[in-house]
py3Dmol code that shows the C-alpha trace and the ligand (Angstrom):
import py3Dmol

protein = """\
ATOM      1  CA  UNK A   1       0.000   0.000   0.000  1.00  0.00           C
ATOM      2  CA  UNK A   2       0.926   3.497  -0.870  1.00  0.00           C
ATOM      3  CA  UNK A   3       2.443   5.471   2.411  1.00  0.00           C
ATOM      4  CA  UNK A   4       0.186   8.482   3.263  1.00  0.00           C
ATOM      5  CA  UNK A   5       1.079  11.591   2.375  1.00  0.00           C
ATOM      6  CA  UNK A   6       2.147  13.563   5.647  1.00  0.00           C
ATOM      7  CA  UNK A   7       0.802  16.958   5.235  1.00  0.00           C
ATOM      8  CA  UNK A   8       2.231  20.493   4.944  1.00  0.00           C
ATOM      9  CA  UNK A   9       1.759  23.663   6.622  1.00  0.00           C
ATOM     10  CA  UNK A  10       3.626  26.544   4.904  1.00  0.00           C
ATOM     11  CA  UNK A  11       3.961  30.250   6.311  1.00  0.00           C
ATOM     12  CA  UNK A  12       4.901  32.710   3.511  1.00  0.00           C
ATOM     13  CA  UNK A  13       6.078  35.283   5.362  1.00  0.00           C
ATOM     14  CA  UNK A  14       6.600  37.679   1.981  1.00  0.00           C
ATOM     15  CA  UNK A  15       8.060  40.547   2.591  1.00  0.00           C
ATOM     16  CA  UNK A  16       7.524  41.278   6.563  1.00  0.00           C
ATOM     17  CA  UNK A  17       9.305  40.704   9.596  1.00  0.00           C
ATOM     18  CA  UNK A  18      12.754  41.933  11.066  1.00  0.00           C
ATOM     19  CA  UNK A  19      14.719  39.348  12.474  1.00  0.00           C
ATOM     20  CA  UNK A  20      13.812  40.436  15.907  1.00  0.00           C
ATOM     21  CA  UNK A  21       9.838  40.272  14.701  1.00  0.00           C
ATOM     22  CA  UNK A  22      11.028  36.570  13.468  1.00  0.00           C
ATOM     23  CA  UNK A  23      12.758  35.373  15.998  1.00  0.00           C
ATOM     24  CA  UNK A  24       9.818  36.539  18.452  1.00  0.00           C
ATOM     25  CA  UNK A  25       7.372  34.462  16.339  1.00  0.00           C
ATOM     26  CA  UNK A  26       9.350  30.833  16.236  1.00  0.00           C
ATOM     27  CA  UNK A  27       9.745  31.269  20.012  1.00  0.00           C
ATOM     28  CA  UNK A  28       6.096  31.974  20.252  1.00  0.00           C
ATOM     29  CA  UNK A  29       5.520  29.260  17.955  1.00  0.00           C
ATOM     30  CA  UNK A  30       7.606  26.863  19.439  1.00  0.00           C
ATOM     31  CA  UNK A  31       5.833  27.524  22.745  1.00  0.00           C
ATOM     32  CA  UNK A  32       2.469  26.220  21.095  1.00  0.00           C
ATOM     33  CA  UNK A  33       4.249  23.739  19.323  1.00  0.00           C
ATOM     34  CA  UNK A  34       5.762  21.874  21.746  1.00  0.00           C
ATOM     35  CA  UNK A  35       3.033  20.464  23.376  1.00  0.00           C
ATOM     36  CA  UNK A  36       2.317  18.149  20.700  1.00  0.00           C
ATOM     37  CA  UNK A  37       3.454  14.878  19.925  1.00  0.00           C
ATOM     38  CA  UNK A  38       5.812  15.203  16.057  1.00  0.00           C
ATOM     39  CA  UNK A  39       3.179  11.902  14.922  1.00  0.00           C
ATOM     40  CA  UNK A  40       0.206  14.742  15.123  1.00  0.00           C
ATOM     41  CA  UNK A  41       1.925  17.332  13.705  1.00  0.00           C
ATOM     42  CA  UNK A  42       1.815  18.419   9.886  1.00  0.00           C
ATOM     43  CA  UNK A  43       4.977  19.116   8.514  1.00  0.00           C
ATOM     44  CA  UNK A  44       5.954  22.466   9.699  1.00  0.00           C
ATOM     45  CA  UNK A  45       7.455  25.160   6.655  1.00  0.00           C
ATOM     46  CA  UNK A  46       7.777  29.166   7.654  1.00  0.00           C
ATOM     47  CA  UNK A  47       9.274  30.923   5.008  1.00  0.00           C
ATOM     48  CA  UNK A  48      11.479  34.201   6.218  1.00  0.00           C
ATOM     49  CA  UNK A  49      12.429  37.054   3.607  1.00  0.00           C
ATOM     50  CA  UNK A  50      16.111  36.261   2.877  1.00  0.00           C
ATOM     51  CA  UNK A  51      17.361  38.769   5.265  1.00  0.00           C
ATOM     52  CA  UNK A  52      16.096  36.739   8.582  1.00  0.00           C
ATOM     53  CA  UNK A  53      16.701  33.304   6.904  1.00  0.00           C
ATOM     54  CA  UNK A  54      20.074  32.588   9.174  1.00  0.00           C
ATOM     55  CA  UNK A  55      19.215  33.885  12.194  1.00  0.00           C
ATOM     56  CA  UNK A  56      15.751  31.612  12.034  1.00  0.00           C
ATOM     57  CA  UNK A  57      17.775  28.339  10.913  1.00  0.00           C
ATOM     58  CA  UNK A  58      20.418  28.813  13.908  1.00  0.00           C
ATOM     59  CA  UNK A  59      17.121  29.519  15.974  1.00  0.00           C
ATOM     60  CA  UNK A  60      15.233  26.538  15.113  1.00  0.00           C
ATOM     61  CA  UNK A  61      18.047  23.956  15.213  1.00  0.00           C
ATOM     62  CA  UNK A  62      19.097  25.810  18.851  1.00  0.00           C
ATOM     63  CA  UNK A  63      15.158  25.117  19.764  1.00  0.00           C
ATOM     64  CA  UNK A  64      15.252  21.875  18.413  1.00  0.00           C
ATOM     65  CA  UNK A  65      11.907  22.620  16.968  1.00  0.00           C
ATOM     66  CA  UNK A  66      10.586  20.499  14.129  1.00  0.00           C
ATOM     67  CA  UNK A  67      10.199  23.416  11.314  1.00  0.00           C
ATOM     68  CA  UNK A  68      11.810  23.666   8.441  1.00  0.00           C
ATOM     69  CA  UNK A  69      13.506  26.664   7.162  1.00  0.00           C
ATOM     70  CA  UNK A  70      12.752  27.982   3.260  1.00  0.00           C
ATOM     71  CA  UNK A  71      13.029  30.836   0.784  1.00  0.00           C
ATOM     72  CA  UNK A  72      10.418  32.566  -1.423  1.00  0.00           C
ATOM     73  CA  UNK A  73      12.514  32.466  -4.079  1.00  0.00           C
ATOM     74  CA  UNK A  74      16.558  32.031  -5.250  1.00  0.00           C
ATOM     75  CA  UNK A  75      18.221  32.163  -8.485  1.00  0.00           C
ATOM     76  CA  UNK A  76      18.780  29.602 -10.954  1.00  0.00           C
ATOM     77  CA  UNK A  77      22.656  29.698 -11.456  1.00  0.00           C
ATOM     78  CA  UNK A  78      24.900  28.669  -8.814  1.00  0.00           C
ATOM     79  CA  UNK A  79      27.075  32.565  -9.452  1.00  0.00           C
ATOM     80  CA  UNK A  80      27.513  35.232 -11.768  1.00  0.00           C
ATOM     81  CA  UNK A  81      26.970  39.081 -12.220  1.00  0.00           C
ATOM     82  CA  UNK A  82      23.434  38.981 -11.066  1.00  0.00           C
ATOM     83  CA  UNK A  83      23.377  42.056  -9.175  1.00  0.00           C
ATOM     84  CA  UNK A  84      20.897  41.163  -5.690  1.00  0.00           C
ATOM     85  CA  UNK A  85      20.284  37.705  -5.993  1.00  0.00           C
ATOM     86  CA  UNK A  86      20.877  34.858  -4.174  1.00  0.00           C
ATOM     87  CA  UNK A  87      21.854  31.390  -5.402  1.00  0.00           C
ATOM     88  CA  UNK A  88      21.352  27.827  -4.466  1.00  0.00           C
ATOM     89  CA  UNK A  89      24.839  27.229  -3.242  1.00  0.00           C
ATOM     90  CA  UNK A  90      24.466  30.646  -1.019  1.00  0.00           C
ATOM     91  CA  UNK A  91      21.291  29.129   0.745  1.00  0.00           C
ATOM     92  CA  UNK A  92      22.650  25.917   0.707  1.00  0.00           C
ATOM     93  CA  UNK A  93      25.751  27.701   2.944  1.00  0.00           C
ATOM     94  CA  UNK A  94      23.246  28.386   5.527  1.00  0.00           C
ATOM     95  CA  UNK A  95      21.469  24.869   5.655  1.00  0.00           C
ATOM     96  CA  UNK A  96      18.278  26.217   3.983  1.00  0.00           C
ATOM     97  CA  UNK A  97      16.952  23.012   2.055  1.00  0.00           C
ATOM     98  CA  UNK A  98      13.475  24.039   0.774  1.00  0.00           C
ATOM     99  CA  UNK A  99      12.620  26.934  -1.479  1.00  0.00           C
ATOM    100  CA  UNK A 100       9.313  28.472  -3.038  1.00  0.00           C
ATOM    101  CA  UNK A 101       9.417  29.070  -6.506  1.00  0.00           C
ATOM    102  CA  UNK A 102       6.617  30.917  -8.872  1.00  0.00           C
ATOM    103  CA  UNK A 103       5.359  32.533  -6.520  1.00  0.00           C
ATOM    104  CA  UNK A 104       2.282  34.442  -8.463  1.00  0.00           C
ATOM    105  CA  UNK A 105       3.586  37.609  -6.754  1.00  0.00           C
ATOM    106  CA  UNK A 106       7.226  37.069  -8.067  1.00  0.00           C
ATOM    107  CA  UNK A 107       5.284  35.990 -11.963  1.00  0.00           C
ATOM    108  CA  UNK A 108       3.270  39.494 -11.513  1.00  0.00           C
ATOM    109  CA  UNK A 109       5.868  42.120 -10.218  1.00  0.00           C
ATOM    110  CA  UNK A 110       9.196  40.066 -11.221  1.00  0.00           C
ATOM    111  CA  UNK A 111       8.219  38.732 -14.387  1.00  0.00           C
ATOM    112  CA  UNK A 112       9.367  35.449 -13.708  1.00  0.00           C
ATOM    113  CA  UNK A 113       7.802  32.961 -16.028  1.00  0.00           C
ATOM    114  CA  UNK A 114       7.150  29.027 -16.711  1.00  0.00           C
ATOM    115  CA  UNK A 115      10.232  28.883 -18.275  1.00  0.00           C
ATOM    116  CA  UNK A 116      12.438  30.789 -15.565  1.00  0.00           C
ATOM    117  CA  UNK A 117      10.578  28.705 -12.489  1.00  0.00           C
ATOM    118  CA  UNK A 118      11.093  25.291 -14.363  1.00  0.00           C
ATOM    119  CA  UNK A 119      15.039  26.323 -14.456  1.00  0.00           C
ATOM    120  CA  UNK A 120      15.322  27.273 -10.699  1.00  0.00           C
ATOM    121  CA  UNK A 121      12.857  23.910 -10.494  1.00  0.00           C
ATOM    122  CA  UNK A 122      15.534  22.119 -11.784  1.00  0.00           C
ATOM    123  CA  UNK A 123      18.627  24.026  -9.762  1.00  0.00           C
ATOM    124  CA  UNK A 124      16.907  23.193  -6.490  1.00  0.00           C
ATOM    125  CA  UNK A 125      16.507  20.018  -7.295  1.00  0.00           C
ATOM    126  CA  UNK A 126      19.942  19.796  -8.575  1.00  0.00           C
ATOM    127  CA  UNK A 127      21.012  20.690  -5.051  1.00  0.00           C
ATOM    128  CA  UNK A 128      18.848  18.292  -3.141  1.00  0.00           C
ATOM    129  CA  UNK A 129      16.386  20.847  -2.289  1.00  0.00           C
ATOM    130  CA  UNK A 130      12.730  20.065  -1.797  1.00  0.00           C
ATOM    131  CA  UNK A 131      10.920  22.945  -4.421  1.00  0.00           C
ATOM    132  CA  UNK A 132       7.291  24.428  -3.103  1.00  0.00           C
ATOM    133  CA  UNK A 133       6.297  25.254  -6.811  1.00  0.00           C
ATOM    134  CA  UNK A 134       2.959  27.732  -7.214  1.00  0.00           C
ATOM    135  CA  UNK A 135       0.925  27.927  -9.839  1.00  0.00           C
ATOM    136  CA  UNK A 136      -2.653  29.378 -10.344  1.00  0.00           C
ATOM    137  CA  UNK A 137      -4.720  31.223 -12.722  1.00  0.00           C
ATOM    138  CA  UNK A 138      -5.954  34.934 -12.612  1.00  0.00           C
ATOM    139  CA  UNK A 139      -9.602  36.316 -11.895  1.00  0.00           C
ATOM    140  CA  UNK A 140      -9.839  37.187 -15.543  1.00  0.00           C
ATOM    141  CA  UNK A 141      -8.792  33.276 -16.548  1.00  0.00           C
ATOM    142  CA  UNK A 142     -11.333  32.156 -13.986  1.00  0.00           C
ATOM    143  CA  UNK A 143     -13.664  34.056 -15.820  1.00  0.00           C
ATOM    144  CA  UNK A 144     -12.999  33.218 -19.028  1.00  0.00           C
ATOM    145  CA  UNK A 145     -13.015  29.067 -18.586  1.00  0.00           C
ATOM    146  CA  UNK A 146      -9.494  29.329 -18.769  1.00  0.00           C
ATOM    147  CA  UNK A 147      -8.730  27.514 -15.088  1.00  0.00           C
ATOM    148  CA  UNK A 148      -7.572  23.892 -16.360  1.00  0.00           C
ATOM    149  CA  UNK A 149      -5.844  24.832 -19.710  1.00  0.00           C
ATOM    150  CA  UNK A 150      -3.964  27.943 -17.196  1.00  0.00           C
ATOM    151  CA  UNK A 151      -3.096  25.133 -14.446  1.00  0.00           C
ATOM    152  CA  UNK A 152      -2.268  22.568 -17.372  1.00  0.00           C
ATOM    153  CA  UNK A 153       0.448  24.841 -19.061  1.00  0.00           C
ATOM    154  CA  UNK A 154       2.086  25.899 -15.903  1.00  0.00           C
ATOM    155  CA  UNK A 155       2.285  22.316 -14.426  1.00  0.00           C
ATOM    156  CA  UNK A 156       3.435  21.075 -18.260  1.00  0.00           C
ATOM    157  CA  UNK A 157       6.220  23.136 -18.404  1.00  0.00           C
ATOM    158  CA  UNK A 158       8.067  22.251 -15.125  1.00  0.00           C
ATOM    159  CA  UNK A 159       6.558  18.383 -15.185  1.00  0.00           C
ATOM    160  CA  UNK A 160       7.704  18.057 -18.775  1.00  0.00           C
ATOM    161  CA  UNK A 161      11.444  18.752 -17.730  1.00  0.00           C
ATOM    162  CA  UNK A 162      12.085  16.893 -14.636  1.00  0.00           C
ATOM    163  CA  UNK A 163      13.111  13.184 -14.605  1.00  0.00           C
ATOM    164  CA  UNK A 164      10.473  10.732 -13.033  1.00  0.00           C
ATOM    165  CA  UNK A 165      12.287  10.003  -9.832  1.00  0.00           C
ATOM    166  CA  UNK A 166      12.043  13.679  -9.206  1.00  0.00           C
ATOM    167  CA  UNK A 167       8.411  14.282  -9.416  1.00  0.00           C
ATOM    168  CA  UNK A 168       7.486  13.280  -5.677  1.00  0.00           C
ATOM    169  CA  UNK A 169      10.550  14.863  -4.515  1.00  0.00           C
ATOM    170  CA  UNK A 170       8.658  18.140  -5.494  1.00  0.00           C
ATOM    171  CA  UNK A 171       5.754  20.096  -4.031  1.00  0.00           C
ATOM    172  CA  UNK A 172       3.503  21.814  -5.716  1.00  0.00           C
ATOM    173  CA  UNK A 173       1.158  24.403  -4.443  1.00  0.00           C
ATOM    174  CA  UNK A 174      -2.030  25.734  -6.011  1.00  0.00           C
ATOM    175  CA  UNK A 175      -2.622  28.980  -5.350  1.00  0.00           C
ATOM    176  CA  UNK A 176      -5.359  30.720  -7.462  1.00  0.00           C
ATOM    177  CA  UNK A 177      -4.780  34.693  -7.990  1.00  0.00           C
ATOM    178  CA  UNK A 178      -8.204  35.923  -6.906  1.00  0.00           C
ATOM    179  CA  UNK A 179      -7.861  33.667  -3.574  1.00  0.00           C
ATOM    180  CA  UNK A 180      -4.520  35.711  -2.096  1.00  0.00           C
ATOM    181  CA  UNK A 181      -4.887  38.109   0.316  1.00  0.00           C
ATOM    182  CA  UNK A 182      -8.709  38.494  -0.513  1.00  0.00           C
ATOM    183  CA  UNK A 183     -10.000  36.856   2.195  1.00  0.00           C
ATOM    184  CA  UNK A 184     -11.954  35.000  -0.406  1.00  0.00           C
ATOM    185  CA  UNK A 185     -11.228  31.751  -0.120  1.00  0.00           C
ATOM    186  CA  UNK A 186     -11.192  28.665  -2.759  1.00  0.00           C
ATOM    187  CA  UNK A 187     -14.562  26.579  -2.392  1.00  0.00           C
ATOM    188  CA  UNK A 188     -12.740  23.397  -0.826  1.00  0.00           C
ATOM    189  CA  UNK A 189     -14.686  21.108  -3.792  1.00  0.00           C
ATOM    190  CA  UNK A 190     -13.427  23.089  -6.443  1.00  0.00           C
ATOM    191  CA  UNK A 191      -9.721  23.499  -4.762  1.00  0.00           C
ATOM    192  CA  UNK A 192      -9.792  20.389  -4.860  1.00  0.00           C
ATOM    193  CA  UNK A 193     -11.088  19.216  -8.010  1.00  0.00           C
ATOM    194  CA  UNK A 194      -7.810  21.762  -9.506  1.00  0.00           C
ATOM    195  CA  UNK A 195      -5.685  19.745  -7.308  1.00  0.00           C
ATOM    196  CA  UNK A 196      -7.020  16.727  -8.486  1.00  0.00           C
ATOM    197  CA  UNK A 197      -6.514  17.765 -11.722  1.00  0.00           C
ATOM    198  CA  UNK A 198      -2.618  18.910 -11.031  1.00  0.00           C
ATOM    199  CA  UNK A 199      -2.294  15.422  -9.780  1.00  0.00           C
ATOM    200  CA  UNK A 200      -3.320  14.025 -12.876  1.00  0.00           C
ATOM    201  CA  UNK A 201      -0.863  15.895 -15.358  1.00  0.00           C
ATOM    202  CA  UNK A 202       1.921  15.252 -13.163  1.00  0.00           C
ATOM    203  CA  UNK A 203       1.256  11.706 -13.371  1.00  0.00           C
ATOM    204  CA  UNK A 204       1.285  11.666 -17.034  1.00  0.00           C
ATOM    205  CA  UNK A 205       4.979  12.393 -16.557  1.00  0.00           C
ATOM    206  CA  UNK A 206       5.692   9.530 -13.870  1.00  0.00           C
ATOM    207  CA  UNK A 207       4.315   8.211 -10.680  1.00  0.00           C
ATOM    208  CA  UNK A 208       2.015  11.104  -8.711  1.00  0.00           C
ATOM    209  CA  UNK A 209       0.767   9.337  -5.822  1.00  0.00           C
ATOM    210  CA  UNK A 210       3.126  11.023  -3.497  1.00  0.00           C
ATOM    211  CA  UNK A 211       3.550  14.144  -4.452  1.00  0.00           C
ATOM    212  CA  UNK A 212       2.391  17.118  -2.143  1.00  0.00           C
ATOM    213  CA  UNK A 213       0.026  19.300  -3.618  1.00  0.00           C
ATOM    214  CA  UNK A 214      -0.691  22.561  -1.218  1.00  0.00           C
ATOM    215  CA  UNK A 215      -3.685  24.541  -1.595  1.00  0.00           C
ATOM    216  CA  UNK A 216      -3.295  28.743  -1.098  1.00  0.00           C
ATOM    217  CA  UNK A 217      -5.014  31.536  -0.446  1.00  0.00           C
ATOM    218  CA  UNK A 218      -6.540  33.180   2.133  1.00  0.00           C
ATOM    219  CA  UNK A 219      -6.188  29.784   4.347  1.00  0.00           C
ATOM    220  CA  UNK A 220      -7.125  30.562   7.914  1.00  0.00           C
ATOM    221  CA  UNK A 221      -7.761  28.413  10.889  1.00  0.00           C
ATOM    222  CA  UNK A 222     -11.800  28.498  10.550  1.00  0.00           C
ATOM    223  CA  UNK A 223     -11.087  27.091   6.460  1.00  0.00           C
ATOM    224  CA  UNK A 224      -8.451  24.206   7.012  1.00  0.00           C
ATOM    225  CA  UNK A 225     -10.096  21.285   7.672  1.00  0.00           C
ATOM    226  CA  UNK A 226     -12.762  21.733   4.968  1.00  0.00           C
ATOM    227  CA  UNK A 227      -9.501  21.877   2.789  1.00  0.00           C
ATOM    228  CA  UNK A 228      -7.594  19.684   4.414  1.00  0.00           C
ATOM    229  CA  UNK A 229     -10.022  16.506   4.224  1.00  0.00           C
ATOM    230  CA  UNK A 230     -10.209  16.696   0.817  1.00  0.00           C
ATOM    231  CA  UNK A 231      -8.976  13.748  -1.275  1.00  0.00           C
ATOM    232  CA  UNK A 232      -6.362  15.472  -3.029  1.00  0.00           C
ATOM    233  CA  UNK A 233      -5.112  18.768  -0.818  1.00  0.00           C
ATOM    234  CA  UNK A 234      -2.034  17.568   1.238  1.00  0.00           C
ATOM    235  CA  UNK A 235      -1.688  21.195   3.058  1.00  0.00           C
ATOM    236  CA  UNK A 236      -1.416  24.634   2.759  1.00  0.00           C
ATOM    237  CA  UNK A 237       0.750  27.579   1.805  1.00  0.00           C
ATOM    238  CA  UNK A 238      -0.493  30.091   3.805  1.00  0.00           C
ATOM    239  CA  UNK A 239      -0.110  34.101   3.382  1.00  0.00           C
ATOM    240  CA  UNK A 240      -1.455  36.694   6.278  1.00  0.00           C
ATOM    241  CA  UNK A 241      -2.687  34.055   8.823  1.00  0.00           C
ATOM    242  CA  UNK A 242       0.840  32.850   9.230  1.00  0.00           C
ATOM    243  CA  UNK A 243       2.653  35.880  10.462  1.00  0.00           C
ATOM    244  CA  UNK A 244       1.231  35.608  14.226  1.00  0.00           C
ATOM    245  CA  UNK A 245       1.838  32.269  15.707  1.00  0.00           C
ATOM    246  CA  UNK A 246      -1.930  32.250  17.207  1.00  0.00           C
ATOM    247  CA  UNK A 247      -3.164  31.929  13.862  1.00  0.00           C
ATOM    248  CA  UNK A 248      -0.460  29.751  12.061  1.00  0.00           C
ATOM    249  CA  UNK A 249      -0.855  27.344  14.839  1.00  0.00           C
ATOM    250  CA  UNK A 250      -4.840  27.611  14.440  1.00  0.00           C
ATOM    251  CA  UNK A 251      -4.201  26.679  10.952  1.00  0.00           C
ATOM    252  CA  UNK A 252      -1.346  23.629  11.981  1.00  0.00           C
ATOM    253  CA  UNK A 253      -4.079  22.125  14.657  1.00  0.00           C
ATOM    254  CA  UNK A 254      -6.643  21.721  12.045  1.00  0.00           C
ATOM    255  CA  UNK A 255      -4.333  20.186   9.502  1.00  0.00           C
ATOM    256  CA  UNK A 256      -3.169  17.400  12.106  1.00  0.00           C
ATOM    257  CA  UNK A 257      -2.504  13.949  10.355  1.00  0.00           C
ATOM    258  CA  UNK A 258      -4.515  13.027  13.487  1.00  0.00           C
ATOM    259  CA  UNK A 259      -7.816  14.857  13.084  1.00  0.00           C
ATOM    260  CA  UNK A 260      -7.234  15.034   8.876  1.00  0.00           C
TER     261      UNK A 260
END
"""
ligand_1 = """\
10
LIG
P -2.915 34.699 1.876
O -2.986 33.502 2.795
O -2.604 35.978 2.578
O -4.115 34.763 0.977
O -1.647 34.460 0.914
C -1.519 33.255 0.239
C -0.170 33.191 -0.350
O 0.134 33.909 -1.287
C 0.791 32.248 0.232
O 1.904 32.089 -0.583
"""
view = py3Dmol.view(width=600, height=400)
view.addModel(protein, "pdb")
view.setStyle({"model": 0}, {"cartoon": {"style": "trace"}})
view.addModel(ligand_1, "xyz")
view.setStyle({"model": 1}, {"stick": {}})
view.zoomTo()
view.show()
């Protein structure tokens, strides 16, 4: 029988917190945290904006807390005269093993595209790094029918370029446009059916069964487990609700391997 797939809670940070405002949170979190046996937790992502990324690693491995450490986003070449940004090897230097890539704010205001996220896609995977990979349509493709063929090309280009033993080494996370930061939420049937459908095109490229595929936007604790319990949602990547550890842990209880 197929193992389970352990779920996933992810807190995109985005742009906010000093390191003092982070390392306040994963000691608040960590408080919470600890009273729960590892076997009921999900796994446990928080994503800091590059400039708090060490100080959270040395932090969590000092706590011995069970969360791993990622970026929103790195470069594809390991160096060069890329003025600002930061390679695998550099977050590899500070132990930092999982990275989000295609992020729809980073397609929007950085102009990164299928083809640029299927090449860091491939970097991080090059490097033995776990990649959270987002895709999702706009409002306007919503609107137009355009959902599955949107979801289809994006997964297609990255799916199309890995090798098969790589496909459940990746995550993917489904994050529809008009869902983030609107406090309107995915209806958990139709987040799901998307996933569903995610989980089928990867599988036309090797096995799918275990891959993790993350629902976002606007996830809060009062949401998760009508997302979580569906068939093919393994977890969340979660925006706002994760920058105060009262909420992110609202959203870790309900997403519980335990109460799934
Ligand atoms: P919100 O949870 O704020 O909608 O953000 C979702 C998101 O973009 C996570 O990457």
């Amino acid at each position: 029988m197929a193992t389970p797939r352990r779920p996933i809670i992810a807190g995109n940070w985005k742009m906010f917190k000093t390191t003092q405002e982070a390392t306040a949170f994963v000691e608040a979190l960590w408080q919470k945290v600890q009273s729960r046996a590892t076997a009921e937790l999900p796994e446990i992502v928080v994503c800091p904006p590059f400039t708090a990324l060490s100080t959270v690693k040395q932090q969590v491995e000092k706590l011995g807390a069970p969360f791993i450490v990622a970026a929103q986003t790195m470069e594809s070449r390991d160096n060069g005269a890329y003025t600002g940004e930061i390679s695998p090897l550099m977050l590899a230097d500070l132990g930092i093993r999982w990275v989000v890539l295609g992020h729809s704010e980073r397609r929007q205001y950085f102009n990164e595209t299928d083809e640029t996220v299927t090449a860091k896609t491939l970097a991080a995977l090059k490097h033995g790094m776990t990649p959270i990979v987002c895709v999702g349509e706009e409002l306007q493709e919503r609107e137009n029918g355009l959902t599955d063929a949107v979801i289809e090309q994006q997964i297609r280009a990255v799916c199309s370029q890995l090798q098969t033993s790589d496909l459940p080494k990746i995550v993917i996370a489904y994050e529809p446009v008009w869902a983030i930061g609107t406090g309107k939420v995915c209806e958990a049937a139709e987040a799901n059916r998307v996933c569903a459908l995610i989980r089928h095109f990867v599988g036309e490229y090797g096995p799918a069964e275990q891959t993790r595929i993350l629902y976002g936007g606007s996830v809060k604790a009062d949401n998760t487990q009508a997302l979580m319990s569906q068939s093919d949602i393994d977890g969340g990547l979660v925006g706002g609700a994760s920058l105060e550890a009262e909420s992110f842990f609202g959203i870790i209880q309900h997403a519980s391997p335990v109460t799934a």
